[in-house]
N, C-alpha and C positions, 0 to 999 in steps of 0.2 A: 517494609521495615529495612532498614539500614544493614544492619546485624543478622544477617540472612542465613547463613552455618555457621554454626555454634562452633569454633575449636578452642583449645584448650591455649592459655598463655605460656610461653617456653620462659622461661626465668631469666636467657638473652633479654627478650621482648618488654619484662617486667620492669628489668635493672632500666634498661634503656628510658622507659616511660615513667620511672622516677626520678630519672637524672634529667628529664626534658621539665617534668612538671614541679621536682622539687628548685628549678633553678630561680634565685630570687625575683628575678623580675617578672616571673609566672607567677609565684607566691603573691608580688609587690601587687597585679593584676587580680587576682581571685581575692584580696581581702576584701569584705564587705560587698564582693558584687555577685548577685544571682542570677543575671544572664551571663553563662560564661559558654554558650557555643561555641564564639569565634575564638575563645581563646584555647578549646579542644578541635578547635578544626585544626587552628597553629601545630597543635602538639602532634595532632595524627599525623599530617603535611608532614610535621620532622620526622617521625618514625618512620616512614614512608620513606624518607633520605636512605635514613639507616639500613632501609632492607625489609621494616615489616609493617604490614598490611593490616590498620584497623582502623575503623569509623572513630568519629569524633565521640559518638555514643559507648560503641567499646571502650573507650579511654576513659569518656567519664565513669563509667559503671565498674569496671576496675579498679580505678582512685577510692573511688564510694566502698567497694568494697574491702579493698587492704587497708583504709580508713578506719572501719567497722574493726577488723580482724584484729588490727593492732592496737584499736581503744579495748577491746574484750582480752588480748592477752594482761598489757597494761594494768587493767582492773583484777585479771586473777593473780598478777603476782603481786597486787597492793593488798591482797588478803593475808593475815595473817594465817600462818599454817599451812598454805597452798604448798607445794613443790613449783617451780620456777617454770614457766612455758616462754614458751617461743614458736616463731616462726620463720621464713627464710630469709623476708626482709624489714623484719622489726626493725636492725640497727638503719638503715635507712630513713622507715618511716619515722622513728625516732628521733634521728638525724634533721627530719623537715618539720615534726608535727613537735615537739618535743618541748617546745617553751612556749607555747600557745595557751593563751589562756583556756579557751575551747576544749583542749585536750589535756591538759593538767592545770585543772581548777584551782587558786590560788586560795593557800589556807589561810583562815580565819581563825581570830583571836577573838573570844568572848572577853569582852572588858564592863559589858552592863554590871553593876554594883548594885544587890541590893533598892538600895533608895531611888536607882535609875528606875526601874520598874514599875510605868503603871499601872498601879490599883484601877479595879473595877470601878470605883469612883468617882477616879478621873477621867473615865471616858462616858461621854453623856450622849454621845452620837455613835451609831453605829458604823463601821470603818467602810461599807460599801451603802450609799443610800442610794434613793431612786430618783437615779436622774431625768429618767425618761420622762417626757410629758403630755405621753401619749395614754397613759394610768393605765395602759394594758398586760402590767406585770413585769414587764421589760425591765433591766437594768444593762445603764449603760458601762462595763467595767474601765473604758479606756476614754 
């Protein structure tokens, strides 16, 4: 494995590998794509400039987790009645992840009316049938 002793991130280490992976044309890079190896090998390669030493894997699983950390503070200060949390580098992640659809879901407006809504009635088919045609039970949802 790559990630051979476990150390701990120095918050140098942290700041650095947010300012490498929050930079837009890394962001422009990771939209929509799930092979992103080469683009953490890049980011290790640059810390590496800087002075510190970690796998492409370290990096990813870092990102993954201050990703996590900062969508769960997020979430507990959108609770009403919470007391306000944080952590060291919310304003950063904030800073990158902050108007993304993904990480602040854009709110919706109920405009169905009444009469929009249909009755039991009008639905004569049910909304997932069986596509399959092999009659083995199977439905095909997609």
């Amino acid at each position: 494995m790559e990630d051979e002793g476990y150390t701990q991130w120095s918050n140098a280490e942290v700041s650095c590998l947010l300012s490498l992976w929050g930079d837009e044309t890394v962001q422009a890079k990771l939209q929509g794509c799930y092979r992103n190896k080469s683009l953490y090998e890049d980011i290790s390669r640059d810390m590496g400039k800087h002075g510190f030493k970690r796998s492409w894997l370290q990096c990813q699983r870092k990102i993954k987790s201050l990703k996590s950390k900062s969508k769960s503070v997020k979430d507990h200060n959108n609770k009403s009645g919470n007391s306000r949390a944080t952590f060291p580098f919310y304003d950063q992640m904030e800073g990158i992840l902050g108007d993304r659809p993904s990480f602040r879901p854009p709110e919706l407006l109920d405009s169905l009316r009444d009469d929009d809504v249909p009755s039991s009635l009008d639905c004569e088919q049910p909304e997932c049938e069986n596509s399959n045609s092999t009659g083995k039970g199977k439905r095909d949802l997609f």
